[in-house]
C-alpha positions in Angstrom: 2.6 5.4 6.1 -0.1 3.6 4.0 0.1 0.1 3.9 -2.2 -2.4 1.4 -3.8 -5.5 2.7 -4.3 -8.2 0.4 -6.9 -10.8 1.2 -6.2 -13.9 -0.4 -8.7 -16.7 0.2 -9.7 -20.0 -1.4 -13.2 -19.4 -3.1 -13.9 -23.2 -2.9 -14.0 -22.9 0.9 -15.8 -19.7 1.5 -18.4 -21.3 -1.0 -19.0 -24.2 1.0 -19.4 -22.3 4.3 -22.9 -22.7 5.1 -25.6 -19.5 5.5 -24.6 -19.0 9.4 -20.9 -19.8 8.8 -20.9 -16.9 6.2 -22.9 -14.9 8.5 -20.6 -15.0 11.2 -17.9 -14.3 9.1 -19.4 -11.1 7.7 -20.6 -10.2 11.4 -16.5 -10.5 12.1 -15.8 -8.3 9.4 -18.1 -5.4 10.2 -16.2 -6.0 13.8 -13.2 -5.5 11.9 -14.1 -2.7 10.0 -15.5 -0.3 12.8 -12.3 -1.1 15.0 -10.1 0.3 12.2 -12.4 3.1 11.3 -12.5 4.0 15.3 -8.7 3.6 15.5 -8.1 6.3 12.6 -6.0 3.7 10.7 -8.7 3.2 7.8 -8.4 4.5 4.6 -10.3 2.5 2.2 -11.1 -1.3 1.4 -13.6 -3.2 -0.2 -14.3 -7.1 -1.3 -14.2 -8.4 -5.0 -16.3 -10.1 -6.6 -15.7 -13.7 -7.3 -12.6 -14.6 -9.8 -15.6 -16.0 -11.9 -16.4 -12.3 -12.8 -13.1 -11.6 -14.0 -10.9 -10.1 -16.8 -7.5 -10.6 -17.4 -5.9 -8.0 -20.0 -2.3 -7.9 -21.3 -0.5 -6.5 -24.3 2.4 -8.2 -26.1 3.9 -6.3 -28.6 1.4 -3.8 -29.4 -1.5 -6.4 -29.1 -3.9 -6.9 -26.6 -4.5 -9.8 -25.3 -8.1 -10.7 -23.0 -8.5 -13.5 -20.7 -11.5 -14.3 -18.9 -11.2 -15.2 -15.0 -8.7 -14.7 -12.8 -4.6 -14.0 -14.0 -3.4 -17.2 -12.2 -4.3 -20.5 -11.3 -4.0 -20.8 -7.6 -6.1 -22.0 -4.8 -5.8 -18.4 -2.4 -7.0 -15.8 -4.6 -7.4 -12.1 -4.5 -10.4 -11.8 -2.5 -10.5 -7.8 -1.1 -8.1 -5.6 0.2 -8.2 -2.7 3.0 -6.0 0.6 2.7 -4.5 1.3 6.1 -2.4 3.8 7.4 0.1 2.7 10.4 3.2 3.9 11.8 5.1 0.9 10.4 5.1 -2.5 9.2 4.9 -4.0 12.4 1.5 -2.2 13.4 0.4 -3.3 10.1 1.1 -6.5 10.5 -0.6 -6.7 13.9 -3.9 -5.2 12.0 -3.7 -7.9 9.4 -3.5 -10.3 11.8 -7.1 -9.2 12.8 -9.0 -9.5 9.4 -11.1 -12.4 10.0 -9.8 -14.2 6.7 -6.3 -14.4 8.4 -7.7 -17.4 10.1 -8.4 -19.8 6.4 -6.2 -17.9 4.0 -3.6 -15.0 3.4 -2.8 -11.8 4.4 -0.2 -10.0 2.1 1.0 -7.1 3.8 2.3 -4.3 1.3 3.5 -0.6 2.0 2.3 1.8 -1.0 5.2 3.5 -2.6 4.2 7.5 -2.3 5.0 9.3 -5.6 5.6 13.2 -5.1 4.6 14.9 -8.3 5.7 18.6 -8.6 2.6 20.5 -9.2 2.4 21.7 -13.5 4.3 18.8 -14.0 
């Protein structure tokens, strides 16, 4: 089963991480990364750019509406994400528990609902 891994962290802390601190940290998740990739639970994942650089767009009654930075105001936000697949929740959890941002912010842990379309359909 696929399962999504939000990582939530706050930007203000991450920002004032020094050049080594941040170092280490990406060293930890290149770890990360390979160890997943080795175990055959990798999918996918990636890291965001900062809330700073983004859009928020909704539509209310036909109209759209555009926001600039992030959709809500919140210390932890949205950060990166990996796709995994594990044999169940539990096994998810225990990768999640290994992403080095577990440590200062939030791992959401979220199965992906699989969609079976017919083929012509």
């Amino acid at each position: 089963m696929q399962y999504m891994l939000l990582i939530y962290d706050d930007e203000q802390v991450r920002g004032a991480m020094s050049e080594a601190e941040r170092g280490r940290v990406f060293q930890e998740y290149g770890a990360f990364t390979e160890s997943i990739r080795e175990s055959g639970n990798y999918v996918t994942g990636a890291p965001l750019q900062p809330t700073s650089t983004a859009t928020a767009v909704r539509v209310r009654k036909g109209e759209q509406f555009v926001t600039n930075g992030p959709f809500a105001e919140t210390k932890e936000l949205l950060g990166g994400y990996y796709l995994i697949e594990a044999e169940n929740v539990d096994e998810a959890i225990e990768i999640a528990s290994r992403i080095p941002s577990a440590k200062l912010g939030t791992i959401e842990v979220r199965p992906v609902l699989e969609i079976h379309v017919e083929a012509g359909a």
